[in-house]
ZAZA-334668 format. One record per residue (C-alpha): residue number from 0; x, y, z. Coordinates in steps of 0.001 Angstrom, whole numbers, plus 500000, padded with zeros to 6 digits. Layout:
! residues N
NODE/pos/xx/yy/zz
NODE/NUM/X/Y/Z
...
! end
This chain:
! residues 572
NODE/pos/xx/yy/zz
NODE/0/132707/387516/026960
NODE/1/135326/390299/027804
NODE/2/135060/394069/028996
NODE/3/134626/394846/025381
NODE/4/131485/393004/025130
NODE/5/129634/394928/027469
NODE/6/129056/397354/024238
NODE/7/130653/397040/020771
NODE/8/131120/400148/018722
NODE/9/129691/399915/014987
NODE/10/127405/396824/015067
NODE/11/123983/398881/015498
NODE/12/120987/397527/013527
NODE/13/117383/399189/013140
NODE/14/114854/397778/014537
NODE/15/110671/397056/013156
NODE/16/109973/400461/014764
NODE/17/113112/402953/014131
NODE/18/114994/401515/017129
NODE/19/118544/401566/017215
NODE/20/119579/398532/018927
NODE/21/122588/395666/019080
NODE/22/121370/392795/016529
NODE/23/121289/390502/019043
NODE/24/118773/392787/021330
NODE/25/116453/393013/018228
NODE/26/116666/389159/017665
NODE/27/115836/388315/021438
NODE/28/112603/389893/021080
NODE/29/111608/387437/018415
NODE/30/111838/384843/021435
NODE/31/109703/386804/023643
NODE/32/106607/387154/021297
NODE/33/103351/386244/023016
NODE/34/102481/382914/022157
NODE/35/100936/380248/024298
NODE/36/103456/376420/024654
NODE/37/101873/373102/025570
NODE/38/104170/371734/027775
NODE/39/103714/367846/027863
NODE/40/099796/366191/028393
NODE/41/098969/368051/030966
NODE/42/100259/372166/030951
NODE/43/100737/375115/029041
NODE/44/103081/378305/028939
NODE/45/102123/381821/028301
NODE/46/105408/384011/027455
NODE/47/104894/387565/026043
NODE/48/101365/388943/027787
NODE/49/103662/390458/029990
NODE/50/107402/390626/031867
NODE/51/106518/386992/032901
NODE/52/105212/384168/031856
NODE/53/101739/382661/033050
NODE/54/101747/378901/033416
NODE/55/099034/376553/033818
NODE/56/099049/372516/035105
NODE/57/095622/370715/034727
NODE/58/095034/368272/037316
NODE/59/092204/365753/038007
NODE/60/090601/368155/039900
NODE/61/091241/371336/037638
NODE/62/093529/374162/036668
NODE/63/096338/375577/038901
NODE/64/097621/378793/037847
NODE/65/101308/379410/037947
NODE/66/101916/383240/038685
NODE/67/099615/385635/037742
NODE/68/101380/388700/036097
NODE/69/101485/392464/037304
NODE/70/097515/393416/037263
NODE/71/094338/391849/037016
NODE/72/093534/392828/033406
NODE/73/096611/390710/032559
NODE/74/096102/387507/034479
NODE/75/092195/388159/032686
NODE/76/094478/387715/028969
NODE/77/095884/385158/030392
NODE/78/092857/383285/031601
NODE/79/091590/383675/027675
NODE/80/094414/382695/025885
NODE/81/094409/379038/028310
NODE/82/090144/378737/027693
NODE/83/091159/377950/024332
NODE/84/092950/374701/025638
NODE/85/091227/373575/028351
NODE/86/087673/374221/030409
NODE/87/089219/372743/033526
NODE/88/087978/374944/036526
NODE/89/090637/377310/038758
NODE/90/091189/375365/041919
NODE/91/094654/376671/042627
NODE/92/097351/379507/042179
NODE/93/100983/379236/043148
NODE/94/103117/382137/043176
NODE/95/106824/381542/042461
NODE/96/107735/384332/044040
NODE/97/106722/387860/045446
NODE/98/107256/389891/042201
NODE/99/104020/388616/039768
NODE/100/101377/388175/042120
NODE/101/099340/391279/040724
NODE/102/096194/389672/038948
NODE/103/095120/386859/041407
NODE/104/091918/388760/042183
NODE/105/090535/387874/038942
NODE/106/091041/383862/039605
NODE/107/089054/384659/043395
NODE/108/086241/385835/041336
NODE/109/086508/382619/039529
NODE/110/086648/380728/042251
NODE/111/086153/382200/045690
NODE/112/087260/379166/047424
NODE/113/090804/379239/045577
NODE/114/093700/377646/047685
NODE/115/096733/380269/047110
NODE/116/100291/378765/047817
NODE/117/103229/380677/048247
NODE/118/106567/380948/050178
NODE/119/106298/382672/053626
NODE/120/108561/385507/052576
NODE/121/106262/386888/049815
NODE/122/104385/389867/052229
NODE/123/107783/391182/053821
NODE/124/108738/391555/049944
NODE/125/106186/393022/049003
NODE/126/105946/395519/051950
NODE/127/110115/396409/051511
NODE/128/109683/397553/048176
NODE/129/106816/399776/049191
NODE/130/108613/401066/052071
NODE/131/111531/403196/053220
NODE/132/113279/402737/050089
NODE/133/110218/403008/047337
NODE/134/111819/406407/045584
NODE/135/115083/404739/044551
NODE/136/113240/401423/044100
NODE/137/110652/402967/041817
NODE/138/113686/405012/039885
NODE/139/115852/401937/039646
NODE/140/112307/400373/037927
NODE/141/111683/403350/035667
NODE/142/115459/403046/034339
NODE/143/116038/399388/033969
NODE/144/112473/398521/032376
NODE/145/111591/401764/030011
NODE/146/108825/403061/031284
NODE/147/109365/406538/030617
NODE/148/111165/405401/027347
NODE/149/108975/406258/023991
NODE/150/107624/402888/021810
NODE/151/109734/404173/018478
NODE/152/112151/405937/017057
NODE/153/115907/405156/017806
NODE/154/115734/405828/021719
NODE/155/111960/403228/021530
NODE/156/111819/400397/023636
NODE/157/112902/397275/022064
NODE/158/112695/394872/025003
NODE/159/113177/394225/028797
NODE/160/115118/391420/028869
NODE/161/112837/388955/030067
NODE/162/109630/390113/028424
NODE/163/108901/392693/025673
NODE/164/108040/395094/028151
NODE/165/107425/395773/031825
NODE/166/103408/396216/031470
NODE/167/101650/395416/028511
NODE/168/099803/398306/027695
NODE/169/097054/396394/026289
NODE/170/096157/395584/030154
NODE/171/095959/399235/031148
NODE/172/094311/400811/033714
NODE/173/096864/397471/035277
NODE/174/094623/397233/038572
NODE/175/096626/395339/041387
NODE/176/094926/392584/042297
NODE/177/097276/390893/045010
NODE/178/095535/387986/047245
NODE/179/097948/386978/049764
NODE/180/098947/382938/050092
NODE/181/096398/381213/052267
NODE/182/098948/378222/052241
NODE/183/102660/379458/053492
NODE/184/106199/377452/053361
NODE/185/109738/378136/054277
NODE/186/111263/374645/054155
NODE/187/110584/372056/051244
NODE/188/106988/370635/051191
NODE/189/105173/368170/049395
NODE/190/101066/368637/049009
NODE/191/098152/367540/046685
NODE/192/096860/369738/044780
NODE/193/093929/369458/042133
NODE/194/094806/365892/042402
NODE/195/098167/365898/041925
NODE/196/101238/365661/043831
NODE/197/103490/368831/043937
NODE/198/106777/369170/045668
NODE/199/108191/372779/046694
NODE/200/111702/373669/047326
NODE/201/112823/377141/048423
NODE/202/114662/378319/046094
NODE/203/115814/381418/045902
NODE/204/117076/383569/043072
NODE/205/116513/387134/042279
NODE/206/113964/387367/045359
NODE/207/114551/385444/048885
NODE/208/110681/384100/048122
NODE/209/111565/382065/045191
NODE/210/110573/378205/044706
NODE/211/111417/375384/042184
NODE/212/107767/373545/042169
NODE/213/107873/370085/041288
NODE/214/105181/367745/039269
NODE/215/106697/364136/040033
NODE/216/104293/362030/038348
NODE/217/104608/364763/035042
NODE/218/108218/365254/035634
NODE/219/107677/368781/035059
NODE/220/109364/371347/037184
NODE/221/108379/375111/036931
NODE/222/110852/377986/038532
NODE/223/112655/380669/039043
NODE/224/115811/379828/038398
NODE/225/116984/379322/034890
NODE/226/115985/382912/032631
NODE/227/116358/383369/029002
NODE/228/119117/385853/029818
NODE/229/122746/385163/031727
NODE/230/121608/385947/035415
NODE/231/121041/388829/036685
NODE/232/123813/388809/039914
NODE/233/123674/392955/039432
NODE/234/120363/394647/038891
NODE/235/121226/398192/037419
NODE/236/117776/398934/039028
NODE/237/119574/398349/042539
NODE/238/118866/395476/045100
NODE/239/120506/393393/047572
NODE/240/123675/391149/046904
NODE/241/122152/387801/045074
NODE/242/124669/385418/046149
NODE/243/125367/383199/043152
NODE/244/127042/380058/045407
NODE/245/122948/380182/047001
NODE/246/121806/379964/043193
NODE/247/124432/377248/042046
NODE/248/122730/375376/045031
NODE/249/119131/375724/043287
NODE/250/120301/374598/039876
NODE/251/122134/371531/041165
NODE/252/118423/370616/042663
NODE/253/116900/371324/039757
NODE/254/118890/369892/037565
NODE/255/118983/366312/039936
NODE/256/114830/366597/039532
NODE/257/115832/365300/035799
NODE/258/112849/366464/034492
NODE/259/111273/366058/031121
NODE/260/109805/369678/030733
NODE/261/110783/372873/032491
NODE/262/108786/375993/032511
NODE/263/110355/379199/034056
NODE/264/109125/382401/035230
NODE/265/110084/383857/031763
NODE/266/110869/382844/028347
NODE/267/110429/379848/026566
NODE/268/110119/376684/028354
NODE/269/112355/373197/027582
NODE/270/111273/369741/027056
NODE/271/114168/366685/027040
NODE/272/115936/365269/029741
NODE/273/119043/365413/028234
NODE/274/118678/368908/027117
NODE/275/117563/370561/030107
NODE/276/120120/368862/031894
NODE/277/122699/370431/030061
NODE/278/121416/373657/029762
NODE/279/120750/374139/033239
NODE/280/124499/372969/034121
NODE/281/125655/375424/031467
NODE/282/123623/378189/033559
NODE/283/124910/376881/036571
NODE/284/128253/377000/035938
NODE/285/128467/380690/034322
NODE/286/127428/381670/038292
NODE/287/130653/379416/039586
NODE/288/132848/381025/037316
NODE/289/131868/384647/037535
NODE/290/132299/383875/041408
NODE/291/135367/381686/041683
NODE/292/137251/384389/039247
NODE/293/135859/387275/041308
NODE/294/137460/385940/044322
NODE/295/140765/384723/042729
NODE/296/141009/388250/041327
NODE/297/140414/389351/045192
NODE/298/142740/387141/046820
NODE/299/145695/388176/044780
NODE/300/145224/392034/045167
NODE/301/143404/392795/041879
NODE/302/141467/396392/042583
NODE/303/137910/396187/040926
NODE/304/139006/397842/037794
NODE/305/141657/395525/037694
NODE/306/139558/392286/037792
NODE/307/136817/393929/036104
NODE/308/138847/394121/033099
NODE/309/140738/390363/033937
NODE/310/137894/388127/033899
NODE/311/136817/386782/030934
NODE/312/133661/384226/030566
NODE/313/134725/381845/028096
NODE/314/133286/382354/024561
NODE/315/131392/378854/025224
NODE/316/128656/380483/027012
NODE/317/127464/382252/023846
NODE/318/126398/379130/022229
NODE/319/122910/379658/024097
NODE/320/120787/382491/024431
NODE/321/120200/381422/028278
NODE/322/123998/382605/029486
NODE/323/124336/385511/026486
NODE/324/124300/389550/028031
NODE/325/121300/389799/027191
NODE/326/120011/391396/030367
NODE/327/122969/392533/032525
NODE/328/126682/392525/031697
NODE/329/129670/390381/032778
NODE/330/131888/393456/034326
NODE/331/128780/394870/036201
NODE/332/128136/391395/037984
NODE/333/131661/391043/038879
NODE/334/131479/394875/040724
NODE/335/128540/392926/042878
NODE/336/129815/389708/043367
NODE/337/133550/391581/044738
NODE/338/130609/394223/046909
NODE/339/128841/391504/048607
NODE/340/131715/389921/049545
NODE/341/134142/391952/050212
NODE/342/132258/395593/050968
NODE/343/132891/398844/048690
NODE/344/136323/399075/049626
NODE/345/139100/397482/046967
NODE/346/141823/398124/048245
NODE/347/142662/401036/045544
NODE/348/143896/403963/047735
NODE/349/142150/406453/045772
NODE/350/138562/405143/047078
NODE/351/139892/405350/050835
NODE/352/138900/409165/051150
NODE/353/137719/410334/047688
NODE/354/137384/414056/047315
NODE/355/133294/414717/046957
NODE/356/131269/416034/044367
NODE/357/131801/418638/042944
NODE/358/134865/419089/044322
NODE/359/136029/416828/042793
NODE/360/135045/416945/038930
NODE/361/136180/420835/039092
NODE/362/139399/419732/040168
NODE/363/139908/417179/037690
NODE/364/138254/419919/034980
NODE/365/141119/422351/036092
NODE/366/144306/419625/035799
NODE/367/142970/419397/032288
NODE/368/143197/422480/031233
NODE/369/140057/423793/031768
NODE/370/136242/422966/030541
NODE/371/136771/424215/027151
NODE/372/139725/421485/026604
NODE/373/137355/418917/028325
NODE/374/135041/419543/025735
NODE/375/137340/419301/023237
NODE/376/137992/415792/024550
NODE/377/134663/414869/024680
NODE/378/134128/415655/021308
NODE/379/137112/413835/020129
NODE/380/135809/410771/021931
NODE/381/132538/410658/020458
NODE/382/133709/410793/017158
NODE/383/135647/407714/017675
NODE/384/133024/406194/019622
NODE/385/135295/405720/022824
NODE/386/132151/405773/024536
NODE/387/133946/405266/028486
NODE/388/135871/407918/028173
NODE/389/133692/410408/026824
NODE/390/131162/409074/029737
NODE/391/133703/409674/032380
NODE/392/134694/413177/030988
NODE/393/131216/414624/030255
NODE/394/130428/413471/034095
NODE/395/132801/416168/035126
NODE/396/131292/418493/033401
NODE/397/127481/417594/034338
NODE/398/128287/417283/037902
NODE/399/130519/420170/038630
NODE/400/127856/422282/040096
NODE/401/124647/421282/042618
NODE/402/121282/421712/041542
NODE/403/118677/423313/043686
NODE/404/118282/419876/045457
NODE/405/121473/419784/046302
NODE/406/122457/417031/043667
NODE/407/126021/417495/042010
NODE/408/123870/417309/038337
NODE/409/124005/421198/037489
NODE/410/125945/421112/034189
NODE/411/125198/423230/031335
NODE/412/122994/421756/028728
NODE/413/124864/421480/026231
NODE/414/127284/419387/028246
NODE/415/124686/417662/029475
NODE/416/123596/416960/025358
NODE/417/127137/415273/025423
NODE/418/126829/413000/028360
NODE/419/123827/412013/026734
NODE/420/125154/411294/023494
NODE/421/127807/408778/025180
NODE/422/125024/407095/026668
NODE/423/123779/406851/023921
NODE/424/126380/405293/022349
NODE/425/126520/402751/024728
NODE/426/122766/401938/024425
NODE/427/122773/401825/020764
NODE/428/125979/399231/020739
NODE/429/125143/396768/023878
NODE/430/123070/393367/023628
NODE/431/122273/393951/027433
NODE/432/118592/395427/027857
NODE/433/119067/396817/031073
NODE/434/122105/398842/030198
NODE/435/120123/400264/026821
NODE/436/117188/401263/029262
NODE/437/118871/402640/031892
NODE/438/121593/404871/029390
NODE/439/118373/405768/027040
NODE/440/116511/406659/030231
NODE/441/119184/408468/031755
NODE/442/120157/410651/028679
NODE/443/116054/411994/027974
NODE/444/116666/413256/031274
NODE/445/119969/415319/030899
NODE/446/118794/416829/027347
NODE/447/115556/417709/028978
NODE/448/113861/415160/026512
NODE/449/112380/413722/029830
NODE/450/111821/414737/033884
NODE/451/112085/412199/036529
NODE/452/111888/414788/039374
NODE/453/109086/412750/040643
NODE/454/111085/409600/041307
NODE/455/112839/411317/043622
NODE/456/110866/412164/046585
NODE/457/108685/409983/049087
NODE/458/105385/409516/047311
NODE/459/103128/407303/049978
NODE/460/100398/405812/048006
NODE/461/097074/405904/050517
NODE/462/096098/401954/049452
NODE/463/099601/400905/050181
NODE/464/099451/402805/053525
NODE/465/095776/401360/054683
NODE/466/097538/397368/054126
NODE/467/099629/398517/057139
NODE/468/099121/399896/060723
NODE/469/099448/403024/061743
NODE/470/103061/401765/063067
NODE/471/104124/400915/060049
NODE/472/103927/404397/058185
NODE/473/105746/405963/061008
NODE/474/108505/403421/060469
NODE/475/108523/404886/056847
NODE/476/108426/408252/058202
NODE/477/111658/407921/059765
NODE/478/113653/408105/056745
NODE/479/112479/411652/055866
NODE/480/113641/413099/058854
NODE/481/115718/416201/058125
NODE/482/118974/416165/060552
NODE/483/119697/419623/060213
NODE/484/116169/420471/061413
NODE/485/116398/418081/064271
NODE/486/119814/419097/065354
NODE/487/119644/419536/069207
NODE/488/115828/418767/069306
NODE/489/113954/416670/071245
NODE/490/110125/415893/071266
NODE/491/107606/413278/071435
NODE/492/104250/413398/069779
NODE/493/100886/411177/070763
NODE/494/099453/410057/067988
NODE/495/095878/409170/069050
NODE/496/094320/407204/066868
NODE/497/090410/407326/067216
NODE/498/090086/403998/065152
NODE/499/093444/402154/066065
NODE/500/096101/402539/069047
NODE/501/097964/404940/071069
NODE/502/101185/405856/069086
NODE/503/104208/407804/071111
NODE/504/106581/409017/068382
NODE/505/110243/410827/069554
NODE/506/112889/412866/067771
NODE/507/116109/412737/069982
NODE/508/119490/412158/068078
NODE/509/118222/412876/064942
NODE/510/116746/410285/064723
NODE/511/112648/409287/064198
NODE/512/111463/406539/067107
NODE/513/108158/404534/067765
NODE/514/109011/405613/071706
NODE/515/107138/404396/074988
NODE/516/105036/406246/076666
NODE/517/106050/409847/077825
NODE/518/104695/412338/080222
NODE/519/103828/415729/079307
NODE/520/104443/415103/075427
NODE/521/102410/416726/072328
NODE/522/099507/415084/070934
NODE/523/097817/414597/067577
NODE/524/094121/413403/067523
NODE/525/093227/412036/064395
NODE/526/091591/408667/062130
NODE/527/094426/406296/061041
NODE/528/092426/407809/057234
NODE/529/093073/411318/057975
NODE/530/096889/410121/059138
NODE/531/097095/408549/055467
NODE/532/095628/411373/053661
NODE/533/098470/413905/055310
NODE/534/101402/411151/054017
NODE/535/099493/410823/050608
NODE/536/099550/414370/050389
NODE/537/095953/414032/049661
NODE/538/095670/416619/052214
NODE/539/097823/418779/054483
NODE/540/098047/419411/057417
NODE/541/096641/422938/057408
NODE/542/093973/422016/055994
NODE/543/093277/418936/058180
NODE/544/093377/421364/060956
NODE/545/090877/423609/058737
NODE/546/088568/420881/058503
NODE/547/088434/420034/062521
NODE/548/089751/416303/061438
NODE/549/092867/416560/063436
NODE/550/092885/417925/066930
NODE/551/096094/419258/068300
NODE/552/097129/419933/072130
NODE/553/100404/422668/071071
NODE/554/099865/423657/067142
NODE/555/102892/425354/067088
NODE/556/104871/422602/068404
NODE/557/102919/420379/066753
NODE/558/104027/421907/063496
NODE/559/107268/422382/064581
NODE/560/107871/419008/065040
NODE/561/106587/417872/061476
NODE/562/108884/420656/060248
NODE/563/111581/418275/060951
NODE/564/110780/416034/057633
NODE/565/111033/416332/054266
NODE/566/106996/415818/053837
NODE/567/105643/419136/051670
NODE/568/101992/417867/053264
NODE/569/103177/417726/056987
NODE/570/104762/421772/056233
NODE/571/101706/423048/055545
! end
């Protein structure tokens, strides 16, 4: 698999529902289907309810529950599907890691006395995502797994990757029904449970919670490990550097568990020693080689474009769907693997001090000759479907001007209509479902087909605040600080919570700190619910005032000081 198989140019099928699509992204969805596997005597696999699977091991002592999906109402489908296998009560639920943990409520009111096992990491996941970074976190989400992308038509979803798509919508209203693990890890542990013996080993893969759970006396191991996709190293959605030497070291585990059925967190499960030997080695050994080139590439002075464009995964690897682009693409893993170990830098002098946007693309616009040439370009491009190019060029043109956010994505539309078109082209030609979300998504948004405005600001949802403290949401508050507004200015605020602690807050350095106590400072009198109301924008703060639920010492300076982030509920 080569640069040119990140998209190929004239191989576009239709799919069931109008979609235009790479034959190979239609045929993956046949695998993901919802249909419900007996694995061995003793457990069963449900793929397609949802982006993951739901698994199920009866023991002696009754059912454990292998993740439970993204909401209640789809754990519930799960539940129904298994009831026609099995009557065995819910004794247990094991999450395999911090992403699929939504619908566990609905196995507590099952069984109230449920043990819930999990790795020790699985909160702090949980609470990062909803955190400082949630807006580019929830965008990267939106992009990568369609949500804002319409069910037909040429631009309709045709799948996620890993499932057929990122919430069933059979399962709407999708209520959250997280239970956190009652039963916490962070080395390998063996346990009994529902009469059985069951072996966990950290493991992780795509989250730092991840664990390979182990059935000795059913040789059956269940994880996170092996996809029906070629990893993920790169998530277009943006995340942290997954180190693939940390994943090679999972696989070799799993694959020296020799077991005689695997079930993963998606897509199909195996059964045969032999066979899931080999195809976890195969899987394995994609991650070496992506890595081991990466660095060779590094070591003898390749820039990224340069190595980008070098390494090659050897044709081999297409001979299973597991290690196919069907997800992610070769040339963007290699840009992460080079980033998280080297840094941004690649030694190309042009990305020492790049000029900024739009500086830049108007500069570049000019040595061409101008926009009309440009577009002239551009049009030339599409037409012969040189797809990079025409991306590169119609960039110029979109972000050659700041919007009234400040973003360098002011183009004209009809400019904008031909960046989309390239992305198009792209997403039409590529077997990789991330890359067909993300350019689909992308391209309903520049020609005005679509607005994503909203993914773009802090949007504090109250139930996520009222899992934390008081604390915690001014930790979050910190990143909206505006340093132009702080410039030179330095106060602390009392937050006086009349149902949880004494809170001294300071702006100094423009910067936002949980500060010790300080003489002769502001303060805010308030319920830790009226606190959460003002970030939820449920109310502001006028009106809080209005209302007598907030008492301040200095309302003016009070004011003043929330004037200092980028909070539309704290400004007025």
């Amino acid at each position: 698999m080569s640069l040119e198989d990140s998209f190929k140019p004239g191989v576009t099928q239709t799919g069931p529902k109008g979609q235009l699509a790479h034959p190979t992204t239609l045929e993956h969805s046949k695998r993901l289907e919802k249909k419900l596997y007996k694995v061995g005597n003793n457990a069963w696999s449900l793929i397609g309810n949802g982006l993951s699977n739901q698994s199920f091991v009866e023991g002696p002592e009754g059912l454990i529950c292998i993740d439970t999906g993204e909401s209640n109402q789809e754990m519930a489908a799960a539940l129904k599907e298994v009831r026609k296998e099995t009557q065995a009560p819910v004794v247990a639920c094991i999450y395999t890691h911090f992403h699929y943990v939504g619908g566990t409520q609905t196995l507590v009111d099952e069984n109230k006395n449920i043990a819930i096992w999990g790795h020790d990491g699985i909160q702090a996941n949980l609470d990062r995502f909803g955190g400082e970074v949630a807006p580019r976190v929830t965008r990267g989400l939106a992009h990568q797994f369609a949500t804002s992308m319409p069910q037909e038509g040429p631009d309709g979803i045709v799948n996620l990757g890993l499932g057929n798509f990122f919430r069933n919508p059979e399962h709407a209203p999708f209520t959250n029904g997280y239970v956190p693990p009652k039963h916490t890890f962070i080395q390998p542990t063996k346990a009994k449970i529902a009469g059985l013996k069951v072996e966990f080993f950290p493991a992780p893969s795509d989250a730092t919670d991840s664990i390979t759970i182990w059935f000795p006396d059913l040789k059956l191991a269940i994880n996170n490990l092996l996809w029906p996709v070629l990893f993920n190293v790169f998530a277009i959605r943006g995340e942290e550097y997954r180190d693939p030497r940390i994943m090679m070291k999972g696989l070799d585990e799993l694959a020296e568990l020799e077991a005689e059925n695997l079930i993963g967190a998606h897509g199909p499960p195996f059964s045969g020693q032999e066979e899931i030997k080999k195809i976890i080695i195969n899987y394995r050994d994609t991650l070496q080689f992506l890595w081991d080139q990466t660095v060779r590439c590094a070591n003898k002075g390749l820039t990224l474009n340069e190595a980008v464009s070098t390494i090659k995964l050897p044709t081999h690897f297409q001979d299973h769907y597991t290690t196919q682009q069907l997800y992610g693409v070769v040339e963007h893993h290699v840009r992460q693997i080079y980033s998280g170990l080297f840094g941004w830098f690649d030694e190309d002098e042009a990305n020492l001090f790049p000029v900024p946007s739009p500086e830049r693309s108007v500069r570049l616009i000019k040595g061409f000759g101008g926009i009309e040439k440009v577009r002239a370009i551009i049009d030339s491009s599409l037409e012969e479907e040189d797809f990079r190019w025409a991306i590169e060029l119609s960039s110029w043109l979109v972000r050659s001007n700041l919007n009234a956010q400040g973003i360098a994505d002011a183009g004209e539309l009809e400019d904008r209509k031909r960046l989309a078109s390239a992305l198009r082209g792209v997403a039409y030609t590529t077997s990789a479902a991330n890359i067909r979300n993300w350019c689909i998504t992308r391209a309903l948004e520049l020609d005005e087909s679509l607005n994503l405005s909203r993914f773009r600001k802090h949007r504090f949802n109250k139930r996520e605040l009222e899992r934390r403290t008081p604390v915690d949401s001014l930790k979050l508050l910190r990143v909206l600080l505006i340093p132009e507004k702080a410039d030179a200015y330095t106060q602390t605020l009392h937050f006086n919570f009349s149902d949880d602690e004494n809170i001294f807050y300071s702006i100094r350095n423009s910067v936002a700190v949980i500060d010790t106590k300080s003489e002769g400072s502001l303060s805010l009198n308030l319920s830790s619910d009226t606190w959460y109301d003002l970030l939820s924008m449920k109310k502001t703060l006028s009106e809080a005032d209005e209302e007598a639920l907030i008492d301040m010492s200095n309302s003016d300076e009070v004011k003043k000081f929330f004037s200092c982030f980028d909070l539309e509920s704290l400004n007025s």
